[in-house]
Backbone of each chain as ProteinMPNN parsed JSONL, in Angstrom:
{"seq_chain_A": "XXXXXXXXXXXXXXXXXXXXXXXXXXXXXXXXXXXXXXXXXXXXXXXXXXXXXXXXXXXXXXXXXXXXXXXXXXXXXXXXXXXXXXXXXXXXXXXXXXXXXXXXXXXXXX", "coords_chain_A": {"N_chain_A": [[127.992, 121.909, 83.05], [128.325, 118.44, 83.769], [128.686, 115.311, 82.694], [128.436, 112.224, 84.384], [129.236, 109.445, 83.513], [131.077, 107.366, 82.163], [130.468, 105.916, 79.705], [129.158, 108.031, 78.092], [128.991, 109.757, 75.107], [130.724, 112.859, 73.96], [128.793, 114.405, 72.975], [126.704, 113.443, 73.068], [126.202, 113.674, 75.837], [125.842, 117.077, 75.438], [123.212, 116.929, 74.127], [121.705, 115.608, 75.862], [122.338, 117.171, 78.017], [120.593, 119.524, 76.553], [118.254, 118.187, 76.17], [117.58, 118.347, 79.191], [117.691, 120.728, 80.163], [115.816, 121.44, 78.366], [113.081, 120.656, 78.943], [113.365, 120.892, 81.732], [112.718, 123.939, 81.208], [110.117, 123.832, 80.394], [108.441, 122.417, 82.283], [109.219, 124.142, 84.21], [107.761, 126.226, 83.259], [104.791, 125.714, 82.848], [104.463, 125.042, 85.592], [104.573, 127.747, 86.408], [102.684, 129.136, 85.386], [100.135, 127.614, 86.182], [100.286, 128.224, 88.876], [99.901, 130.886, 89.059], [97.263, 130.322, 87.951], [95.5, 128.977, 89.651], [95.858, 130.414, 92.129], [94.699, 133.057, 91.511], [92.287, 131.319, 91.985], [91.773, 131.353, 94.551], [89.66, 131.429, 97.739], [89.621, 130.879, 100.15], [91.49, 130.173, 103.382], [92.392, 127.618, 103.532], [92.746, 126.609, 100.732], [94.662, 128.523, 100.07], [97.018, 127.437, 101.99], [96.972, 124.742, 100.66], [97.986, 125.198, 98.255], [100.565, 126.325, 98.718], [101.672, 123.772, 100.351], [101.274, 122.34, 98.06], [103.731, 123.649, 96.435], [105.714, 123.441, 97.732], [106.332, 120.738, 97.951], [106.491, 120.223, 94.992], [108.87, 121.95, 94.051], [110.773, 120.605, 95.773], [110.558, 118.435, 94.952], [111.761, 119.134, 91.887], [113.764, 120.201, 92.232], [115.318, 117.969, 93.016], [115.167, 116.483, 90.784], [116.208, 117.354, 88.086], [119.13, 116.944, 88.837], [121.704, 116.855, 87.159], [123.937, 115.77, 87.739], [123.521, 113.537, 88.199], [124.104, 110.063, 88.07], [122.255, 108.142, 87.228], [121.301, 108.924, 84.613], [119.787, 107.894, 82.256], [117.87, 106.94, 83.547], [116.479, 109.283, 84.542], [116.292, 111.049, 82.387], [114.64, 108.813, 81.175], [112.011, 109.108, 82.791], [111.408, 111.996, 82.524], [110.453, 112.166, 79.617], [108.451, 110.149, 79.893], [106.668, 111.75, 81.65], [106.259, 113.651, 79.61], [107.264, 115.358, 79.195], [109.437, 115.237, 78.054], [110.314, 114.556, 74.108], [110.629, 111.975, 72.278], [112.273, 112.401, 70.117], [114.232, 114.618, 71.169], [116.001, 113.539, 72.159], [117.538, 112.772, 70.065], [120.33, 110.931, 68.699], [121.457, 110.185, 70.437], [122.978, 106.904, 71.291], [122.317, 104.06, 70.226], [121.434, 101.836, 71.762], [120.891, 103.106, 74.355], [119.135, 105.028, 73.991], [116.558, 102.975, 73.569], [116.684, 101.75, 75.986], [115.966, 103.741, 77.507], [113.363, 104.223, 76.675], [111.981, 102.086, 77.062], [112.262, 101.615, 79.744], [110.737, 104.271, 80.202], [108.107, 103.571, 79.178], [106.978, 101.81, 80.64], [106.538, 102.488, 82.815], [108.425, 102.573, 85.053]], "CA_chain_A": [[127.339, 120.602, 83.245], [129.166, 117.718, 83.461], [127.508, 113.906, 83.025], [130.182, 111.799, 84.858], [129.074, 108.204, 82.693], [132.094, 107.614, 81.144], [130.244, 106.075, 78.237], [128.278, 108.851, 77.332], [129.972, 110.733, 74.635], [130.294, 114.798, 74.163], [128.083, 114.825, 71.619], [125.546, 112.504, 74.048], [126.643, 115.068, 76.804], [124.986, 117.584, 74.728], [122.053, 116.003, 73.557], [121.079, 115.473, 77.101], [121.751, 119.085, 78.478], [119.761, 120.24, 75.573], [116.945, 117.571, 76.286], [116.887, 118.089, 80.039], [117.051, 122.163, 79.753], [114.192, 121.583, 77.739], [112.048, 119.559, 79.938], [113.178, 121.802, 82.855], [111.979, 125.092, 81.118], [108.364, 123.348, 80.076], [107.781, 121.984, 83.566], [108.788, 125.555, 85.361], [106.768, 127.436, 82.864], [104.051, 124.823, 83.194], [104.446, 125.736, 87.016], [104.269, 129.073, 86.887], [100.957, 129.23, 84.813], [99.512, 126.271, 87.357], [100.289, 128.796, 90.107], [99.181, 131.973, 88.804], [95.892, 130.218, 87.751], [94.457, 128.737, 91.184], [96.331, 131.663, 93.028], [93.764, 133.839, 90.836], [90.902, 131.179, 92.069], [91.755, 130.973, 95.799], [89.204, 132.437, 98.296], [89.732, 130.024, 101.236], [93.457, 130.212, 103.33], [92.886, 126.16, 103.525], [93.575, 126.621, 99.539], [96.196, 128.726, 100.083], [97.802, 126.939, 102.146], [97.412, 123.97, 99.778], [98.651, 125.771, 96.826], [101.508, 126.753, 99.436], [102.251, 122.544, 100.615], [101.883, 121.617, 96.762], [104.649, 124.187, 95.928], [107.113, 122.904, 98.781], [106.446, 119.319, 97.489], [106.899, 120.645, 93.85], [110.339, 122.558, 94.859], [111.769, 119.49, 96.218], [110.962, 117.264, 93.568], [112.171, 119.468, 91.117], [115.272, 120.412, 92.517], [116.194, 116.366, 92.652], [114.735, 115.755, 89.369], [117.286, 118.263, 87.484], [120.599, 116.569, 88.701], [122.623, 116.888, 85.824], [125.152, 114.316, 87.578], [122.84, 112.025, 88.653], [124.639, 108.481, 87.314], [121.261, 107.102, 86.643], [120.736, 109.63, 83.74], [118.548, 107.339, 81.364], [116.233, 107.084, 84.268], [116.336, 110.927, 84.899], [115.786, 111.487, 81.135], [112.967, 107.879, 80.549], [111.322, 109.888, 83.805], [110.975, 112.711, 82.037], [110.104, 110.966, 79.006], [107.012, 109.297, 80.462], [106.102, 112.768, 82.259], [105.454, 114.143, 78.476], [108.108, 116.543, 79.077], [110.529, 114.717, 76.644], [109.719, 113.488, 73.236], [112.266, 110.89, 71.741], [112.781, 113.643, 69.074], [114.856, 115.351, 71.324], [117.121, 112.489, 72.37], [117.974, 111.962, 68.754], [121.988, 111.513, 68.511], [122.052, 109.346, 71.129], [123.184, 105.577, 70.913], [120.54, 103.409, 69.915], [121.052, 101.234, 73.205], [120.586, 104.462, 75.047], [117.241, 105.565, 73.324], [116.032, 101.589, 73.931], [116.66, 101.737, 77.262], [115.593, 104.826, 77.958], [111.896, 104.049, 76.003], [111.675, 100.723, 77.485], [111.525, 102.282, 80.913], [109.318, 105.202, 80.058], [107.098, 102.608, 78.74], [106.821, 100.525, 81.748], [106.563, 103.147, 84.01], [109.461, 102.473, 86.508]], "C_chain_A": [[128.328, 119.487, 82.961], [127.967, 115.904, 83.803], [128.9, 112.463, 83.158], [130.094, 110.287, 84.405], [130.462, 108.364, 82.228], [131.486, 107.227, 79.742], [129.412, 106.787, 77.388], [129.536, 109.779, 76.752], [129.818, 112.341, 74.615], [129.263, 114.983, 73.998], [126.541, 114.294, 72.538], [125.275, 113.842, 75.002], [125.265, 116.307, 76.443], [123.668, 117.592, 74.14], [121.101, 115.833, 75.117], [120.901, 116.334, 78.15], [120.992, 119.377, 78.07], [118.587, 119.759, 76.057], [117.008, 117.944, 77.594], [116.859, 120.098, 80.52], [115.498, 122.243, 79.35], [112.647, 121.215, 78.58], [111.895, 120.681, 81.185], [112.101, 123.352, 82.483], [110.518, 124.801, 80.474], [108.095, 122.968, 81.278], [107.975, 123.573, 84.251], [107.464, 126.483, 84.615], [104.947, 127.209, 82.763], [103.347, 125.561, 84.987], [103.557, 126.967, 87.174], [102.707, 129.53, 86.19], [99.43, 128.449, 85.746], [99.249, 127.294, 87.968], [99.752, 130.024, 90.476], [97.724, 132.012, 88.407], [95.153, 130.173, 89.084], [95.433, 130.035, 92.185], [94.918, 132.694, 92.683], [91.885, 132.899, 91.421], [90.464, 130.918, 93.439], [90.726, 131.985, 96.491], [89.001, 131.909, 99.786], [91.419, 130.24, 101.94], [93.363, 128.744, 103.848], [93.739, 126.055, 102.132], [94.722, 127.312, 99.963], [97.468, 128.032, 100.461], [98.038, 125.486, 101.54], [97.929, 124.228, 98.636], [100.447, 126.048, 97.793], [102.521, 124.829, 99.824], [102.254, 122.505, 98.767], [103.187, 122.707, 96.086], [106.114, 123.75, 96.68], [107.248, 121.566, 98.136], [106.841, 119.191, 96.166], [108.396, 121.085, 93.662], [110.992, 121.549, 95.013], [111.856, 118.606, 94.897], [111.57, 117.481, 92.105], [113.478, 119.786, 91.438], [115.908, 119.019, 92.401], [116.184, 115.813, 91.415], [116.123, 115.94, 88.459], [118.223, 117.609, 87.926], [121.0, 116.104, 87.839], [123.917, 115.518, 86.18], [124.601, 113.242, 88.574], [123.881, 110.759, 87.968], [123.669, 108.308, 86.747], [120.611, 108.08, 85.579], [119.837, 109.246, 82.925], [117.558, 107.397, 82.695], [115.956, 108.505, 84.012], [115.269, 110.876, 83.279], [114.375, 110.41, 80.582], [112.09, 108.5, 81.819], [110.495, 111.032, 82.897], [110.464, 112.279, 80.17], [108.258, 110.655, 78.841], [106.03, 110.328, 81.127], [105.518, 113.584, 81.063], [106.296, 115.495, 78.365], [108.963, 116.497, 78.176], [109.709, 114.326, 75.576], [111.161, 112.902, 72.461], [112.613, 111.805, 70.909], [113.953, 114.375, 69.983], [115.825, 114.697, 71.893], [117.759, 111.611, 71.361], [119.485, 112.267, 68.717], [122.486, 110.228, 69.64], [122.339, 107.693, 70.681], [121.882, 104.569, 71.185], [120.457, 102.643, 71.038], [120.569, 101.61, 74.347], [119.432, 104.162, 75.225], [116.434, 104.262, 73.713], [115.545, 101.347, 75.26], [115.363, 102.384, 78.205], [114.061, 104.87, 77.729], [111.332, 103.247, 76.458], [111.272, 101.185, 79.275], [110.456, 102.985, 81.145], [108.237, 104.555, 79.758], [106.449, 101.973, 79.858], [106.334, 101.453, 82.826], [107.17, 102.828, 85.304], [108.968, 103.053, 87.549]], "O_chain_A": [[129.098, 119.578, 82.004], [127.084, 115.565, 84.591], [129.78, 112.015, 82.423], [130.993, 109.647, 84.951], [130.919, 109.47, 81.937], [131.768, 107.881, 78.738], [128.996, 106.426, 76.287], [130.504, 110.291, 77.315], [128.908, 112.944, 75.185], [128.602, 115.7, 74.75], [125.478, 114.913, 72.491], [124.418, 114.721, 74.901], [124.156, 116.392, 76.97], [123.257, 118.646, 73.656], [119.882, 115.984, 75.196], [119.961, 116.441, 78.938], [120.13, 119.716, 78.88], [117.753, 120.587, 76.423], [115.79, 118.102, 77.682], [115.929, 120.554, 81.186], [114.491, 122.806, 79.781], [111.489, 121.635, 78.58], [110.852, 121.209, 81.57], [111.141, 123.76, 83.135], [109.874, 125.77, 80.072], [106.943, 123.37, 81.44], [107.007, 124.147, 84.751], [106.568, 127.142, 85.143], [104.086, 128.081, 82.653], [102.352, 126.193, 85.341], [102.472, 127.196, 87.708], [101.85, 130.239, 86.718], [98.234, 128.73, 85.829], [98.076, 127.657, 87.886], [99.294, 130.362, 91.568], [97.007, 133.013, 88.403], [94.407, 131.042, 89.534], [94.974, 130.038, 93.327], [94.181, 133.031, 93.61], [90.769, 133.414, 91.352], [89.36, 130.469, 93.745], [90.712, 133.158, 96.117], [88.245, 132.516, 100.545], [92.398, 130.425, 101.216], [94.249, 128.474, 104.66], [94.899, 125.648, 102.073], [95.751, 126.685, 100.215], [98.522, 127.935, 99.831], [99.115, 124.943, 101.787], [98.369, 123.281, 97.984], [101.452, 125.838, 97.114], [103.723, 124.686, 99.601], [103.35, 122.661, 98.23], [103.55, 122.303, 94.981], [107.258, 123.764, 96.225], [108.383, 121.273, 97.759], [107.513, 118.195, 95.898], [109.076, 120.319, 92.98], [111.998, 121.484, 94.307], [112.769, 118.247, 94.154], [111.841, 116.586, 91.305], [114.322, 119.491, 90.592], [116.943, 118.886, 91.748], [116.92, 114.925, 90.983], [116.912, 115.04, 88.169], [118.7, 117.369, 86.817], [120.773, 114.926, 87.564], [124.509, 114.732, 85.44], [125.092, 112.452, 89.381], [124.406, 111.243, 86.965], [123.833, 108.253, 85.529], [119.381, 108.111, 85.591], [118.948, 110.062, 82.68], [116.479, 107.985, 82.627], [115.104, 108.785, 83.168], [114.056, 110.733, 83.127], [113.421, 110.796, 79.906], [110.962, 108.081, 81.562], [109.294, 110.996, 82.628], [109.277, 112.207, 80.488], [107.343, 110.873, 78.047], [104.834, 110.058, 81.24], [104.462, 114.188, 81.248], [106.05, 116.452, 77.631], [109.311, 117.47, 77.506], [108.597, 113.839, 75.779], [112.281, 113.356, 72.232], [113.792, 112.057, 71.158], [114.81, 114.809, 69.214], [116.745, 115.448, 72.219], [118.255, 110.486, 71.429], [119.948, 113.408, 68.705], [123.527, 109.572, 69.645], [121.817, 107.333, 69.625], [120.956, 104.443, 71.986], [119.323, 102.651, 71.517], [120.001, 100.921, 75.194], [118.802, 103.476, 76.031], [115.412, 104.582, 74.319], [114.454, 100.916, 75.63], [114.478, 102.012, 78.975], [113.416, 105.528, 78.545], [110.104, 103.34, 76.455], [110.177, 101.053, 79.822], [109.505, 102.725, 81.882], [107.21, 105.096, 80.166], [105.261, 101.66, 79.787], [105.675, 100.962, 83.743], [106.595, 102.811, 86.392], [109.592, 103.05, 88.61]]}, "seq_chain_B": "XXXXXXXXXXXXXXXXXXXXXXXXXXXXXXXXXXXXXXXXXXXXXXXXXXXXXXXXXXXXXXXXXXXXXXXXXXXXXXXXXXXXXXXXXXXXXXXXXXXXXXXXXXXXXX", "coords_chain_B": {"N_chain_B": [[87.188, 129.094, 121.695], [89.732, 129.707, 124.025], [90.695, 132.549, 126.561], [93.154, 132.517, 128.412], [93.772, 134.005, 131.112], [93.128, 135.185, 133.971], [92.191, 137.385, 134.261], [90.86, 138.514, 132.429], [87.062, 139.266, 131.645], [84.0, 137.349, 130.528], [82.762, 139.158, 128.764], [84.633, 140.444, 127.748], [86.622, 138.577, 126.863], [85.002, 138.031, 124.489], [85.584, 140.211, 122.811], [87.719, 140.422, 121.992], [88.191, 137.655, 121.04], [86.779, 138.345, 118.499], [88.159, 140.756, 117.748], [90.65, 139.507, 117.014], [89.604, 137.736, 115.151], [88.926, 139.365, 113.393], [91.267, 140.631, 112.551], [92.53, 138.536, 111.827], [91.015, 137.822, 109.288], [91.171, 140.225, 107.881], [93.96, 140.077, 107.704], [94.558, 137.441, 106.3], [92.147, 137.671, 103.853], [94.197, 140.15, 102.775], [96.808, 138.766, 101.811], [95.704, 136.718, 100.502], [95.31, 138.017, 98.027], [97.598, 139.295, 97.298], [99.221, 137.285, 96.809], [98.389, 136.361, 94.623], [98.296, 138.439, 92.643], [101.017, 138.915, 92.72], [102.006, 136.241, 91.667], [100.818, 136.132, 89.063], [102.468, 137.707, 87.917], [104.813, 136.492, 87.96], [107.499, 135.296, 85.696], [110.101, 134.44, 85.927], [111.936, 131.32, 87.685], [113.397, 131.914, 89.802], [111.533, 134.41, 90.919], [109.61, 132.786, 91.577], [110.328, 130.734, 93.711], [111.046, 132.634, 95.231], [108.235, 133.912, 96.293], [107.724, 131.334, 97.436], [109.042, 130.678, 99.207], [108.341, 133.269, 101.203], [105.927, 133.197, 101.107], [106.505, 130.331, 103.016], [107.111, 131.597, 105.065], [105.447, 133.295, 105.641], [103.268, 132.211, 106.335], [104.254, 130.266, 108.565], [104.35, 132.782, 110.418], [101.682, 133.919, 110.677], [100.382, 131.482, 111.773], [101.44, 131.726, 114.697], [101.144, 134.005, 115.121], [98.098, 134.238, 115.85], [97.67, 133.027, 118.054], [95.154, 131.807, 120.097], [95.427, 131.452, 123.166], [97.268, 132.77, 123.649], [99.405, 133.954, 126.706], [100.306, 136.089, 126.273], [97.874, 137.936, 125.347], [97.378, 140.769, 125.685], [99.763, 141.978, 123.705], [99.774, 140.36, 121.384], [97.279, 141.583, 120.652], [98.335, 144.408, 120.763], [100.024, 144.256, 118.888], [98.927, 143.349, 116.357], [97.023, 145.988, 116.537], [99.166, 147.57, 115.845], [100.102, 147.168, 113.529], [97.801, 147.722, 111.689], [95.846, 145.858, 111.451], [94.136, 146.297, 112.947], [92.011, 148.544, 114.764], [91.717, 150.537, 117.384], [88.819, 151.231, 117.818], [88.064, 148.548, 117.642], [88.81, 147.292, 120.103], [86.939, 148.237, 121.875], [84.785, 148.314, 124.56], [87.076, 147.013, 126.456], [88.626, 146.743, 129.839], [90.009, 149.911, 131.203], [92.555, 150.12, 131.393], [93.761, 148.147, 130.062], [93.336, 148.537, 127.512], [95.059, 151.198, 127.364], [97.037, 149.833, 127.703], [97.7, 148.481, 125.597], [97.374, 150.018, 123.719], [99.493, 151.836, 124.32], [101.87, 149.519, 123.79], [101.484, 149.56, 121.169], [102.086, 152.013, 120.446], [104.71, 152.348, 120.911], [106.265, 150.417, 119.804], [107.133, 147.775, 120.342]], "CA_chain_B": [[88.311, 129.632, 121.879], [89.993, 129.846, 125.519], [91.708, 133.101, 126.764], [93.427, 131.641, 129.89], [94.015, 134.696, 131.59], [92.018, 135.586, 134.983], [91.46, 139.159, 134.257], [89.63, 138.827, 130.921], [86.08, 138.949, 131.952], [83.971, 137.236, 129.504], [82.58, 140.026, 128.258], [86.643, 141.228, 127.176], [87.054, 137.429, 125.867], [84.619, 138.249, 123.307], [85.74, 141.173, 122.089], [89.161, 139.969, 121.713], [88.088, 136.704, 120.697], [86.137, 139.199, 117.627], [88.793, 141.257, 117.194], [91.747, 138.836, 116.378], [89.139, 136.891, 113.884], [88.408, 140.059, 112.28], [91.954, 140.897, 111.865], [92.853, 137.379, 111.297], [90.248, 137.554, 108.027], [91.762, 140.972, 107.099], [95.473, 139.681, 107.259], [94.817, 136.506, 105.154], [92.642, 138.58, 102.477], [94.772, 140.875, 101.721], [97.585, 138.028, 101.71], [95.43, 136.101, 99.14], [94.917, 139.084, 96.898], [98.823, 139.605, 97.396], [99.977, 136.034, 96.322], [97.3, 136.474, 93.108], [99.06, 139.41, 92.156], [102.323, 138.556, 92.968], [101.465, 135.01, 90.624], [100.481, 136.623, 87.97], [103.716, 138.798, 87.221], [106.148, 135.77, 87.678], [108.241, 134.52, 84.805], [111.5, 133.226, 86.333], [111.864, 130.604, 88.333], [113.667, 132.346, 91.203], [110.462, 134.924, 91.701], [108.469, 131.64, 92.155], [110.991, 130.515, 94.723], [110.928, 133.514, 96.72], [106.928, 133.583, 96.446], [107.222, 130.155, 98.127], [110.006, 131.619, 100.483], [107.703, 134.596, 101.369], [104.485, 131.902, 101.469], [106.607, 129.823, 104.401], [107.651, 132.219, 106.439], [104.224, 134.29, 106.402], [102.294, 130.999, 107.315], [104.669, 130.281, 110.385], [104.352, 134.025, 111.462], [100.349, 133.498, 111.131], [100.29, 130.454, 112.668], [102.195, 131.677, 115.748], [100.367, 135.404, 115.718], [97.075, 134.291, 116.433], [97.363, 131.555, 119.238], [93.864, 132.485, 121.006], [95.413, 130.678, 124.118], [98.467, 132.667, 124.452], [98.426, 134.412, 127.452], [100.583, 137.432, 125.957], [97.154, 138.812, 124.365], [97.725, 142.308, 125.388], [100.536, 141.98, 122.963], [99.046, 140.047, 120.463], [96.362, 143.162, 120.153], [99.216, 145.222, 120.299], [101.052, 143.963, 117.592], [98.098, 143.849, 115.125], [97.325, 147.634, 116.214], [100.476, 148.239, 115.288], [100.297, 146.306, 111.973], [96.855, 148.422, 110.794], [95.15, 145.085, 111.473], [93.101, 146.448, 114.011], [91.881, 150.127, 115.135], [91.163, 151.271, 118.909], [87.641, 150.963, 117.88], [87.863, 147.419, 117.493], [89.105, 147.038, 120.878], [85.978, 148.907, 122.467], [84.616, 147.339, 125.767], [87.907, 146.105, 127.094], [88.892, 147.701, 130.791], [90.625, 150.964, 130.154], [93.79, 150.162, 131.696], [94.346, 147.132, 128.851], [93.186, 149.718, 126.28], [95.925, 151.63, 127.531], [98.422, 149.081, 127.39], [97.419, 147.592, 124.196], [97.59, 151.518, 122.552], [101.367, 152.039, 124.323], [102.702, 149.187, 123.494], [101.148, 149.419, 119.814], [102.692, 153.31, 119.663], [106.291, 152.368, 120.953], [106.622, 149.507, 118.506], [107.598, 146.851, 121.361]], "C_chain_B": [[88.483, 130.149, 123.85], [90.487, 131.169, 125.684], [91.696, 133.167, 128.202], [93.893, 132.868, 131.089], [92.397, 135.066, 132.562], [90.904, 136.494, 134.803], [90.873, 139.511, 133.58], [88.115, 138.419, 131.387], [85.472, 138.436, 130.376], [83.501, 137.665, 128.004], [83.798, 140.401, 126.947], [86.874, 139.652, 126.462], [86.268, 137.251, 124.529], [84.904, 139.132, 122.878], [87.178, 141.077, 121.433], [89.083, 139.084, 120.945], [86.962, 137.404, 118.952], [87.0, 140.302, 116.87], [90.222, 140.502, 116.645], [90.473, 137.977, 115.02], [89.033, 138.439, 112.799], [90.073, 140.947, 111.505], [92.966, 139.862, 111.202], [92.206, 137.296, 109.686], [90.859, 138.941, 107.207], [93.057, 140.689, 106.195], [95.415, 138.579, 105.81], [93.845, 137.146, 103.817], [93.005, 139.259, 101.79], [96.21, 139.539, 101.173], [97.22, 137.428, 99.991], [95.397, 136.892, 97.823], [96.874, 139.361, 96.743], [99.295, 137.838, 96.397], [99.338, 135.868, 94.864], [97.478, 137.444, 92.443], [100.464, 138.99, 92.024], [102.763, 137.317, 91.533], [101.356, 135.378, 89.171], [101.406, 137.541, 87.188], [104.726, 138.051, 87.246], [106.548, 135.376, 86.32], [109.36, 134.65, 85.026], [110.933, 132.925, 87.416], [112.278, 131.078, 89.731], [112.37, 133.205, 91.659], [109.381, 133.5, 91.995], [108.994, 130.86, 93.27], [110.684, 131.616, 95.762], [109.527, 133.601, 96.777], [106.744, 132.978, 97.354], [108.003, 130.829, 99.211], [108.788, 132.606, 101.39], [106.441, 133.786, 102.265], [104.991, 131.125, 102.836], [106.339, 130.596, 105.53], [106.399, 133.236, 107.276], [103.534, 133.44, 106.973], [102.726, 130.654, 108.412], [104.469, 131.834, 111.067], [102.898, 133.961, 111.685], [100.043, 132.961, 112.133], [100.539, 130.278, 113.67], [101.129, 133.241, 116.152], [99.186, 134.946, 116.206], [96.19, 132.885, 117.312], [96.348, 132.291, 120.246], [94.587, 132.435, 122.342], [96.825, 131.34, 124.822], [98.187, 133.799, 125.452], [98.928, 135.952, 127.333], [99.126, 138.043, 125.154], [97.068, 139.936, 124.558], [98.689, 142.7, 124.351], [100.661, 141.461, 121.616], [98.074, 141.528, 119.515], [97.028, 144.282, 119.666], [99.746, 145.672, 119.072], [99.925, 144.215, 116.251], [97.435, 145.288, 114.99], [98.133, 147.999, 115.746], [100.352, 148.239, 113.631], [99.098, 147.604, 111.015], [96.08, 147.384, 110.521], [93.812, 145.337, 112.284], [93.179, 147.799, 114.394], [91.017, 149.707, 116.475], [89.785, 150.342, 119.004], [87.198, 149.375, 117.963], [87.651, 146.627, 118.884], [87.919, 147.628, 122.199], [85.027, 147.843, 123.303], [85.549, 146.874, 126.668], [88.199, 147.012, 127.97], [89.884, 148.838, 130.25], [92.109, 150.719, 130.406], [94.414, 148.991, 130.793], [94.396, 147.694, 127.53], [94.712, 150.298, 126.582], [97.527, 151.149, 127.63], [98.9, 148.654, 126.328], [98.059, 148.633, 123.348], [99.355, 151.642, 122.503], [102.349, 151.523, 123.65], [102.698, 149.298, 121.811], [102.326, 151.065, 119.644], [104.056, 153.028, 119.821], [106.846, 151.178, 120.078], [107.663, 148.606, 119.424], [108.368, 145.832, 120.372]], "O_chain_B": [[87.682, 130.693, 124.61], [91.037, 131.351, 124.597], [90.845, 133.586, 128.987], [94.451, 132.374, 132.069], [91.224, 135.17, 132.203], [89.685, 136.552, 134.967], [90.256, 140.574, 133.654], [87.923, 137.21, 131.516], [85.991, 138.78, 129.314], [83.606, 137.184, 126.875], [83.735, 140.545, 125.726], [87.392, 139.705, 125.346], [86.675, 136.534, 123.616], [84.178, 139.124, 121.884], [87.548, 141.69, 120.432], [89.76, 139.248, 119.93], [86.422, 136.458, 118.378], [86.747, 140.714, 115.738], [90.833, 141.107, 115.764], [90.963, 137.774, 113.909], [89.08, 138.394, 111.569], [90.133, 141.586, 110.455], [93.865, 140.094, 110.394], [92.901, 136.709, 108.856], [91.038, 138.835, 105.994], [93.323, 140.826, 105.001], [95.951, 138.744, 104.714], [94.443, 137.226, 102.743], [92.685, 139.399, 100.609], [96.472, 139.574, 99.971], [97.824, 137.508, 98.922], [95.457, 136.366, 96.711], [97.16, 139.71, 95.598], [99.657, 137.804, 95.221], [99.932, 135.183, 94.032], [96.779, 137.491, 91.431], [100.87, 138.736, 90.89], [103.607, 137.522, 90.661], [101.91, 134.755, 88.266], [101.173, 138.023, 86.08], [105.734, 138.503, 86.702], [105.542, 135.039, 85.694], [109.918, 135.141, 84.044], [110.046, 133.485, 88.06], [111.642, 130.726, 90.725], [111.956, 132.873, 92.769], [108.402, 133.576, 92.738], [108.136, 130.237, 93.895], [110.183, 131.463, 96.876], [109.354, 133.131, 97.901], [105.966, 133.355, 98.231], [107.433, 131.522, 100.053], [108.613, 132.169, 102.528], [106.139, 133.759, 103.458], [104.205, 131.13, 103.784], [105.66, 130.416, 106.541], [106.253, 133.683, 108.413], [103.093, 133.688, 108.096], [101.956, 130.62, 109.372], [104.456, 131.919, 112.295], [102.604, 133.939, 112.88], [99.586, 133.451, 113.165], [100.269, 129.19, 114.179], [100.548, 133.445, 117.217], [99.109, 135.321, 117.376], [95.136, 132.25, 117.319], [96.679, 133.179, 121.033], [94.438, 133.516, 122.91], [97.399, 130.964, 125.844], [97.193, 134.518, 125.36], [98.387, 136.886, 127.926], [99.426, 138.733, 124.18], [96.613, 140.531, 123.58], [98.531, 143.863, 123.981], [101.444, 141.928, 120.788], [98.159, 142.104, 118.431], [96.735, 144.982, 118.697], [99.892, 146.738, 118.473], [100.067, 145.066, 115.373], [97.244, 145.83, 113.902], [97.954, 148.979, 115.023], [100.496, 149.145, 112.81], [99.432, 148.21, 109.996], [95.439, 147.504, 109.477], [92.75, 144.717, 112.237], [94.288, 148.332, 114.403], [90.077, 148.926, 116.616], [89.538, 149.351, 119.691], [86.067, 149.055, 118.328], [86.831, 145.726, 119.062], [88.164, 147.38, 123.38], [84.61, 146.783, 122.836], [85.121, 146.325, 127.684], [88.198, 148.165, 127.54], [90.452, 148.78, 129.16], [92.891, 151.153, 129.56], [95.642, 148.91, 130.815], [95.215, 147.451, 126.644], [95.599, 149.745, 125.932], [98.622, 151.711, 127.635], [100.075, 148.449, 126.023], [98.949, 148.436, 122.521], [100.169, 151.608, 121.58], [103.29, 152.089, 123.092], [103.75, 149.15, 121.188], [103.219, 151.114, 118.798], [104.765, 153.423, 118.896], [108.028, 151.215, 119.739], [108.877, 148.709, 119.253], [108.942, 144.844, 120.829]]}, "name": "protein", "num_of_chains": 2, "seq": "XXXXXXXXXXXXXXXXXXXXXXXXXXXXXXXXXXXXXXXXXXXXXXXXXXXXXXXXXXXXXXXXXXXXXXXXXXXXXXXXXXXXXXXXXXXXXXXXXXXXXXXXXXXXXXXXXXXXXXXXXXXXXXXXXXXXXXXXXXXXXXXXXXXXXXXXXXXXXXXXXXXXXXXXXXXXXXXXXXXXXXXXXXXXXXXXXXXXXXXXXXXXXXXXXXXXXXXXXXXX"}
């Protein structure tokens, strides 16, 4: 992983793998419980095939979400954040202008 | 439902038009019972990818197998004899020489 800010330090670096690992493996596992529930309550193939579009639309947005070298990483991370996937606890280390930022968005809902 | 072909009396357009719904309702519940199984044993993210993978590609082959209107339906019938979507018996009423085409092409795996 590389986070191509120059002013984010290692230690930031780190702090923000860690937090967006984290986020990633609560939203897939999130997912996969979602999918295995109404899969289990489908008896229509309109559901299916809406369990089938909300997984393509899911897919995409998760694959863009995750860019690790996004630039706009405080969004990425006040995104997730505001989604309930982050809690500021796990963006502790970072620079307090960071964390500000980053809260001040999630707050607002960008 | 149309089937645009001369030679289908409409006798033979109902029986056709009876036997693709009934293997149209087979195909998608065993599908659903398949994706509700399938669901239920994921934990990684790649088996929930190929799921969805699996989920496209069977909904475009659906969506293309059972065009009432196309005018290959000797081959249509075929193909779902073939599959174990449909038995002989299903096909009962239709002139014998479409029976006989339907069976061939179902045994040589066209």
């Amino acid at each position: 992983m590389s986070v191509s800010q120059k002013n984010w330090s290692k230690t930031e670096e780190q702090i923000a793998y860690k937090a967006l690992k984290k986020a990633y493996e609560t939203e897939i596992t999130s997912l996969m419980e979602y999918v295995a529930n109404q899969s289990a309550k489908i008896t229509q193939v309109d559901e299916l095939w809406q369990l089938h579009d909300f997984l393509s639309a899911k897919r995409h947005q998760i694959d863009g979400k995750y860019d690790y070298s996004d630039p706009a990483l405080i969004f990425v991370l006040a995104q997730l954040l505001q989604e309930g996937l982050l809690q500021t606890d796990d963006l502790e280390g970072l620079e307090r202008d960071k964390l500000a930022k980053i809260s001040s968005l999630a707050q607002i809902g960008f």
